[in-house]
N, C-alpha and C positions, 0 to 999 in steps of 0.2 A: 297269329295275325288272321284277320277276318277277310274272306274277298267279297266278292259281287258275283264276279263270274267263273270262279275256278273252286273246285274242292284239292287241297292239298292235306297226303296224309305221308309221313315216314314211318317207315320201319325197317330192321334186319339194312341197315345202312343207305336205304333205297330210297327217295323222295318221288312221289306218284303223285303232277299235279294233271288233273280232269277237269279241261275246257267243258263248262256250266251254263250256256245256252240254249236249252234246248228248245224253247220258243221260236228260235234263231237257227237251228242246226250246229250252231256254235260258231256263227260267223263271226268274224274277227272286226271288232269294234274298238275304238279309238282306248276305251275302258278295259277290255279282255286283255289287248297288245299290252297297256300300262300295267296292269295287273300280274300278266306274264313275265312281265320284266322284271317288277317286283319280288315273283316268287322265286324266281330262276336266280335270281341278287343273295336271297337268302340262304338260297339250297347251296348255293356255292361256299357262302361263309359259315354253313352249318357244321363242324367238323366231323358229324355224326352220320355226314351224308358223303355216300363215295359214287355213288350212282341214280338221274336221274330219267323217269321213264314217265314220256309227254302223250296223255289219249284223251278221245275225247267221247263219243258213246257208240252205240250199235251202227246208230242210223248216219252218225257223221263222228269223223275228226275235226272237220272243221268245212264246214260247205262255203269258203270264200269271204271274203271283206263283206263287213258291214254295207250295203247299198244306199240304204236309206240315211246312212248315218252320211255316206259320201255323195250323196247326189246333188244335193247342194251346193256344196263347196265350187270355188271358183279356182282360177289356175296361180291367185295368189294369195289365195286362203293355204291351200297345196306347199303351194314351191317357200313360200316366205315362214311356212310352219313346219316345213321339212316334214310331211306327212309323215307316221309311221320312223321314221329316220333314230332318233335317240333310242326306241325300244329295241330295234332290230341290233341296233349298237352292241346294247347291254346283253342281247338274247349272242351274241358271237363274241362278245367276252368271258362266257360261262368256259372255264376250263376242265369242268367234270364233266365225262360223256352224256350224252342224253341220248336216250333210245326213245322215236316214236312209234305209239302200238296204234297200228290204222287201223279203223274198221267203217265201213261207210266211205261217204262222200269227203275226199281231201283234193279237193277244186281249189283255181285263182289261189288266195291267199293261202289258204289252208294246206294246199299242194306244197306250198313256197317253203310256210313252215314245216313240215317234217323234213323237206328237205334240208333246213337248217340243223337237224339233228343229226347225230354222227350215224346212227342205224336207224333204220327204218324196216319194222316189223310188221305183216299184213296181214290180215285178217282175209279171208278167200271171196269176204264181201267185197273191197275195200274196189275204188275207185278213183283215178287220180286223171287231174286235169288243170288246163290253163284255159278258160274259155272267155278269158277278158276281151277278145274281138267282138263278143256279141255285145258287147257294152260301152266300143269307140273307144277301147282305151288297151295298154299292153298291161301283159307282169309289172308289178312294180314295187316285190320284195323279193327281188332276184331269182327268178324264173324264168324269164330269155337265157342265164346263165349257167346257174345250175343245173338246170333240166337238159343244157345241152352237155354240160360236161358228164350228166350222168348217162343219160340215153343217146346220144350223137346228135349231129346236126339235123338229120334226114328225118329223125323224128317227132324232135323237140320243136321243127317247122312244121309239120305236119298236124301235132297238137297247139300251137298255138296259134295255126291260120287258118284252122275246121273249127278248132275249137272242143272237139273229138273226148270223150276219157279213155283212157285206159283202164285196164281191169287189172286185177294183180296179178294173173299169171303171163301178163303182156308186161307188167311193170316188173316182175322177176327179170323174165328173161332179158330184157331191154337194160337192165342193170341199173333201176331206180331204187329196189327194196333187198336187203340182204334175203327175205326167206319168207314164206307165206306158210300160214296157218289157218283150221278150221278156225272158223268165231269161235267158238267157243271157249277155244284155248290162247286166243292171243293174251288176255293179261297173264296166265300161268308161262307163255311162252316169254313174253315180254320180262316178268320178273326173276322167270330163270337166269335169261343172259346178264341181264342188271345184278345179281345174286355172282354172278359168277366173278363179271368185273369187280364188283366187291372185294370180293378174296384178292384181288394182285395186289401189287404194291401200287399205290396212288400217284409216286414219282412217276414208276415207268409207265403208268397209264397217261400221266396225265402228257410226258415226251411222246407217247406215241398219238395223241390228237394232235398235237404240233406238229409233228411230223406228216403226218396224213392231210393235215389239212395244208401245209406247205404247198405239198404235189400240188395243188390246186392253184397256187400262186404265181409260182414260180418254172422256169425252166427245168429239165431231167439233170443237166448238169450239177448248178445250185442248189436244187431238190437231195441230190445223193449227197453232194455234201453237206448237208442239213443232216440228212440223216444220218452221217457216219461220225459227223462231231458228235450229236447226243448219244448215239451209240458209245463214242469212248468217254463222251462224261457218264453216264451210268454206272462206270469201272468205279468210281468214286462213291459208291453208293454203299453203305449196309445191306439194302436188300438184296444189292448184287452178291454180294457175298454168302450174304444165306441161301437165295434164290441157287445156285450154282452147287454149293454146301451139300443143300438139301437133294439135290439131282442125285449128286455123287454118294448119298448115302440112302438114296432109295425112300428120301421118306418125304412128306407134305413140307412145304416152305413157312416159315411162320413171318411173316412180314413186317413193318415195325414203322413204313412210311420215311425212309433215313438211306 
């Protein structure tokens, strides 16, 4: 399938789609979003794909929503079109992990999205922000929300009412990005962990984004028990058996998805 704005390539089980704007910095346009949603629809139903990893170039991952494409629009062009609302749908129905590999500018939008991905990978360039008050308007692909549950209140205020970026070794320690890396090495770093996810079983992988993303939902109580039912459905599992098998006899697990 051919896009407009994405290069999408697979291999070694891995789907690597590159936000393709560079005239743009890769702002995220009503077409990119659609497109995104598209590719992400099919990496899911690829059987060949166990792990995807979302970047987009040196100078950006994504420098924020389209402006020009939004400046027009009125507050019932928006509300009565559900801006943005069906893609982001589809992009949180993906049940295979997505790792994003930042490097550059991942502002307003573009922040929001990688935050939609289960990992987030950074580049030592890499800069993250919400600076939608300079433009009379908030987050509005879940960034008041996300940003507070990953970095706290204290801060997630502080960037979204300055306006302010963060840098990556502000977004490590703030507990936005699992782990920074020189540029150089972000896609070799990126396609490692993606490589590694690979090799698990696809069951347990895919109970454990459920599971993690629950915490996020729901209360600590509900939360554990979520997670101690999938825990004992797993017992049920093939892989369990070999996963454990293989512990106990010292050697690699051969998986089988069952």
């Amino acid at each position: 399938m051919g896009y407009e704005t994405l290069n999408v390539e697979t291999s070694n089980h891995v789907a690597v789609i590159r936000l393709d704007r560079p005239e743009a910095l890769n702002a995220i346009s009503s077409t990119l979003l659609g497109e995104l949603a598209k590719a992400l629809k099919a990496a899911q139903a690829n059987d060949k794909v166990r792990c995807i990893v979302l970047t987009g170039s040196e100078k950006a991952f994504a420098a924020g929503a389209d402006i020009r494409e939004m400046s027009e629009k009125s507050f019932v062009d928006v509300f009565m079109g559900d801006l943005f609302g069906d893609e982001v749908d589809q992009f949180l129905r993906i049940r295979k992990p997505i790792i994003a590999a930042v490097a550059g500018y991942a502002l307003g939008g573009g922040c929001e999205l990688a935050m939609m991905c289960d990992i987030i990978i950074a580049a030592d360039t890499a800069k993250f922000g919400q600076p939608e008050i300079n433009l009379g308007v908030i987050a509005g692909i879940g960034g008041t929300q996300r940003l507070t549950r990953a970095v706290g209140k204290a801060k997630s205020m502080d960037m979204h009412l300055t306006g302010r970026f963060m840098d990556a070794a502000e977004a490590e320690k703030a507990g936005l990005v699992s782990r920074v890396v020189p540029a150089k090495k972000l896609m070799d770093e990126a396609m490692g962990a993606a490589g590694k996810i690979a090799e698990k079983s696809m069951v347990t992988v895919t109970a454990i984004k459920e599971a993690v993303n629950q915490s996020q939902e729901v209360g600590l109580s509900d939360g554990l028990l979520f997670e101690k039912r999938m825990f004992h459905a797993l017992f049920n599992t093939e892989d369990r058996v070999e996963g454990m098998k293989a512990f106990v006899e010292k050697r690699e697990p051969q998986f089988r998805d069952r």
